[in-house]
C-alpha positions as CSV (number, residue, x, y, z in Angstrom):
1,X,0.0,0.0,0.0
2,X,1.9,3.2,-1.2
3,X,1.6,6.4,1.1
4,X,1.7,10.1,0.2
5,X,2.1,13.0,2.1
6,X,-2.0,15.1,2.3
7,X,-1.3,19.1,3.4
8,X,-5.1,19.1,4.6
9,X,-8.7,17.6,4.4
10,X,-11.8,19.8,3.9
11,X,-15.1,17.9,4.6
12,X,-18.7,18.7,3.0
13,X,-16.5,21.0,0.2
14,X,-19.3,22.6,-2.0
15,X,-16.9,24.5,-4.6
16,X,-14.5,21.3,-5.7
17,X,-16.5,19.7,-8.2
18,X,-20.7,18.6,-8.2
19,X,-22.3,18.0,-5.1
20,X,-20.5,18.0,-1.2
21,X,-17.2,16.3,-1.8
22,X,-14.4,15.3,0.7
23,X,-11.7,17.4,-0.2
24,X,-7.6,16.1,-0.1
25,X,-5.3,18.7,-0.6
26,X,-2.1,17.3,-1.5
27,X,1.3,18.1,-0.4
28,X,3.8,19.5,-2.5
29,X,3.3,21.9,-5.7
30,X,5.7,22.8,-8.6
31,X,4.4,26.5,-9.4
32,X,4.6,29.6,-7.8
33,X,1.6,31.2,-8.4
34,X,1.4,34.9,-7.3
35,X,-1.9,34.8,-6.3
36,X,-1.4,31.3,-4.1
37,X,-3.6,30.7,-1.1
38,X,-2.1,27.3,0.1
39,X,1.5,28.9,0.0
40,X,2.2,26.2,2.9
41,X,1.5,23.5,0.2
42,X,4.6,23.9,-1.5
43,X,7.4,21.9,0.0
44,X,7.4,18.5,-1.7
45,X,8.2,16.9,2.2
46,X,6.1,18.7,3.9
47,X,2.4,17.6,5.2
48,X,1.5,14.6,6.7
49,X,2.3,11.0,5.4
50,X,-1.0,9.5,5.1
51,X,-1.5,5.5,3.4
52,X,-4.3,5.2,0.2
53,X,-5.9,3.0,2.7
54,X,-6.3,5.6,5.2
55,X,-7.5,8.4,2.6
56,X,-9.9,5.5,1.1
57,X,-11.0,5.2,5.2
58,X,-11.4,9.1,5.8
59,X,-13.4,9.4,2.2
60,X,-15.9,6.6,3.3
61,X,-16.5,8.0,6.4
62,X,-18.4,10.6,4.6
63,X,-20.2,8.9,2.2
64,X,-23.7,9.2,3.7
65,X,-23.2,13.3,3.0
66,X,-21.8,12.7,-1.1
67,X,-25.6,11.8,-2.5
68,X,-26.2,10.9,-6.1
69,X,-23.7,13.6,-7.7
70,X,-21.0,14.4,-4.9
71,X,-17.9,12.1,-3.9
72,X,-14.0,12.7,-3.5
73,X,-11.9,15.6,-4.9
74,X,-7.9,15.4,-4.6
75,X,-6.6,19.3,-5.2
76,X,-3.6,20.9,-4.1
77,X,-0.7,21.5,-4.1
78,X,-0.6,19.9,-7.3
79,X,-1.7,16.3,-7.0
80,X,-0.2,15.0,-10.6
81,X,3.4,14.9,-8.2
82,X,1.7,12.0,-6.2
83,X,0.1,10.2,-9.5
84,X,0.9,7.3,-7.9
85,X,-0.5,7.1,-4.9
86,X,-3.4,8.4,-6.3
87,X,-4.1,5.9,-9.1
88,X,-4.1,3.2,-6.4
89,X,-6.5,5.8,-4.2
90,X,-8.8,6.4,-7.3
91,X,-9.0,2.9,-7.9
92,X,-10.3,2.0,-4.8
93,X,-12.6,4.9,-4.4
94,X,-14.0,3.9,-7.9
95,X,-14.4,0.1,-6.9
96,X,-16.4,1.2,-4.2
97,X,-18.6,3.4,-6.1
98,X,-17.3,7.3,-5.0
99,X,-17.1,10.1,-7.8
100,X,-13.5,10.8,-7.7
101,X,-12.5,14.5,-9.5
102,X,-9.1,16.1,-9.8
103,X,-8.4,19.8,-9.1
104,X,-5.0,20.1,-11.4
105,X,-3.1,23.0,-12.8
106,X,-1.8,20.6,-15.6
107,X,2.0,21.4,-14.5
108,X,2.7,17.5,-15.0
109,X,2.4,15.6,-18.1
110,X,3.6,12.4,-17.8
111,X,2.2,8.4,-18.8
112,X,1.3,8.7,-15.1
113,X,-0.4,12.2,-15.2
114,X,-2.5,10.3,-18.0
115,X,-3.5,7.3,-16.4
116,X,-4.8,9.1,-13.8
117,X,-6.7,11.3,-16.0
118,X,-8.6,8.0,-17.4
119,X,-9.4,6.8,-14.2
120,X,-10.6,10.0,-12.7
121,X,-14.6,10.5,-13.3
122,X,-14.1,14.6,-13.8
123,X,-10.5,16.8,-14.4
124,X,-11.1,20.2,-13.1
125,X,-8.3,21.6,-15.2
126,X,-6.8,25.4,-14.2
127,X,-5.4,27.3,-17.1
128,X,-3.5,30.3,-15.4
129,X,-3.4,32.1,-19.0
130,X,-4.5,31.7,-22.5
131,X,-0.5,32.5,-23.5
132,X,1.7,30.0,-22.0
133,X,4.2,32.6,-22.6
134,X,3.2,34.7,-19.9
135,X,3.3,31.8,-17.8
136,X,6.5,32.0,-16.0
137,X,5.7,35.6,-14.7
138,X,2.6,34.3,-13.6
139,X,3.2,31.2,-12.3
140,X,7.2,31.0,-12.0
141,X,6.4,27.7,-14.1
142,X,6.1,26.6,-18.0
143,X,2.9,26.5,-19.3
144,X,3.7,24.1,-22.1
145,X,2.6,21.0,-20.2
146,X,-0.8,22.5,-19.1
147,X,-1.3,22.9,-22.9
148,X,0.0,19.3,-23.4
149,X,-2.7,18.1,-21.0
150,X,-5.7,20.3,-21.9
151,X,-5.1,19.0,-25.5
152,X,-5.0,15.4,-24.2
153,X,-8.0,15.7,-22.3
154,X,-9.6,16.9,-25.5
155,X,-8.2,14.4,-28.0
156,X,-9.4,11.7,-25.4
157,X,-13.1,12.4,-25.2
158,X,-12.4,12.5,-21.4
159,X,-14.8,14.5,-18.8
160,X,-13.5,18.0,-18.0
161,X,-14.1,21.3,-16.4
162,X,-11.6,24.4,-17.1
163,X,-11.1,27.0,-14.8
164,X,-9.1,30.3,-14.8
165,X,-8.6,33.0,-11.7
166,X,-9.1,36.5,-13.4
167,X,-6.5,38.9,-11.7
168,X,-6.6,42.3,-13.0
169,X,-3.4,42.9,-15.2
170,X,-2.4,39.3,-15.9
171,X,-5.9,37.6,-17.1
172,X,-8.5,40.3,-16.9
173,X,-8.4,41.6,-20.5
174,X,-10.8,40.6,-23.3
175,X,-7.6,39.4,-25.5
176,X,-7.0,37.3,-22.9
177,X,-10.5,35.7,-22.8
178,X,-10.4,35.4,-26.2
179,X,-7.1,33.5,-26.4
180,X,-9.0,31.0,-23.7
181,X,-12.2,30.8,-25.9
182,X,-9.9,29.5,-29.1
183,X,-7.8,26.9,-26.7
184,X,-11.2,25.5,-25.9
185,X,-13.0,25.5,-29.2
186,X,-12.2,22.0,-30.1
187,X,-14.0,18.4,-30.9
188,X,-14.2,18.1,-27.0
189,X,-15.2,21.2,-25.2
190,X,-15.0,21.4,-21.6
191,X,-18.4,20.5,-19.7
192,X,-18.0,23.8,-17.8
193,X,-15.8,26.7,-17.6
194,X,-15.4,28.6,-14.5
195,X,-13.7,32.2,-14.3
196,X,-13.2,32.9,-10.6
197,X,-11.9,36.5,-9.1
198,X,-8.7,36.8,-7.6
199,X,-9.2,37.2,-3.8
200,X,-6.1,37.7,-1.3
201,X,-7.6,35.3,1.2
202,X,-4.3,33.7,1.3
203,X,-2.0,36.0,2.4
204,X,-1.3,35.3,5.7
205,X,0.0,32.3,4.9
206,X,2.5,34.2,3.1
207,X,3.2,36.5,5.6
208,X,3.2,33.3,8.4
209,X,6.0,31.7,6.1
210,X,8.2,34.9,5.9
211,X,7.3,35.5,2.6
212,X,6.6,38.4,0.7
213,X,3.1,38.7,-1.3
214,X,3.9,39.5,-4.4
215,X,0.4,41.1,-5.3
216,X,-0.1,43.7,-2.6
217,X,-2.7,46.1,-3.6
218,X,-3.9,44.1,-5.7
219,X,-7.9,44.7,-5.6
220,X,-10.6,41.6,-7.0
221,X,-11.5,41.8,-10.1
222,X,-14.8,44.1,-10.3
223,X,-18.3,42.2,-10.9
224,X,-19.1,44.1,-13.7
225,X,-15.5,43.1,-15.7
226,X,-16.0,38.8,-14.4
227,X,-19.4,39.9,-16.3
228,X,-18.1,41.2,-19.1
229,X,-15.5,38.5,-19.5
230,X,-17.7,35.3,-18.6
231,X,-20.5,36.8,-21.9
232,X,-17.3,37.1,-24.1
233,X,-16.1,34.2,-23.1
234,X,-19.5,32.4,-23.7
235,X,-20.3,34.4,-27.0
236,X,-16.8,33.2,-28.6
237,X,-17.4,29.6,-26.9
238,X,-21.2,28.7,-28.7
């Protein structure tokens, strides 16, 4: 039974996927995304070890909660670092009968990264910018595999949701939305796409690790502009 290291468990979740799901955030995450709000997820040793017969445990004690449409989500961190663990997780979760969903920001593409996309019942796929050019400023990461795995979800036929934080001066232009709307116009579109404001909710965990926040001053995206961009978005989509 392998083991893998969890940064935190969020029970009766109601914004990681359809329905209430048990939430694992995983340990350990390869970006650096300015806007972060799990900036404690990020060392690859950190968290707690935790056995895929354990999670399996903790997911089933919830089950009475998950009704016909909710189940498990793994998010992050970025789970595709612990594919293995989590294909023999997934596995059982699915013999058992649990909706299983991954929360991913695509960062890994690997034969391993794939397998676990074909188990999972739903990818929840988070594409930090239309331009995997502006990526690294973003991010401090690539965007090439991201685009890798959003094309292999598509390719595939598999189950998928996209989603994309708007934060003003990086994503929050209509180019920018429009860039998105041609990634996703293929064979295969997404089930849903989800643009969600930036929010600095995660800054003390930043300031708690010594760290400096990189987007100070930084105000959420207004509701008329997610407006805006959501009808653009959906008008270049249909």
């Amino acid at each position: 039974m392998l083991t893998g290291r969890l940064h935190s468990i969020e029970t009766l979740g109601s914004l990681d996927g359809p329905g209430l799901r048990t939430v694992f955030f995983m340990q350990g995450c390869n970006m650096r995304c300015l806007y972060c709000h799990n900036r404690d997820s990020w060392e690859v040793a950190g968290g707690k070890v935790c056995s895929s017969g354990a999670l399996v445990e903790a997911a089933l004690s919830y089950r009475e909660y998950y009704g016909e449409k909710g189940g498990v989500t793994f998010s992050g961190g970025e789970p595709l670092l612990q594919a293995d663990f989590l294909i023999e997780a997934v596995r059982e979760l699915k013999r058992l009968g649990i909706h299983t969903a991954l929360d991913t920001s695509g960062s890994v593409y690997s034969e391993k990264s794939r397998e676990l996309f074909r188990l999972a019942d739903l990818v929840m796929l988070d594409i930090k910018h239309s331009d995997k050019a502006r990526y690294p400023e973003l991010c401090g990461f690539p965007g090439g595999n991201a685009f890798s795995n959003l094309r292999y979800l598509q390719l595939q036929g598999l189950k998928y949701w996209i989603r994309q934080v708007i934060v003003e001066g990086y994503t929050d232009s209509e180019e920018q939305a429009d860039g998105l709307a041609r990634l996703l116009a293929a064979r295969n579109p997404p089930e849903k796409t989800e643009l969600l404001p930036y929010h600095d909710m995660g800054l003390s965990k930043w300031t708690a690790s010594g760290s400096r926040y990189p987007l100070g001053g930084i105000k959420p995206p207004p509701a008329e502009r997610m407006e805006l961009l959501r009808n653009r978005l959906r008008g270049l989509s249909t």
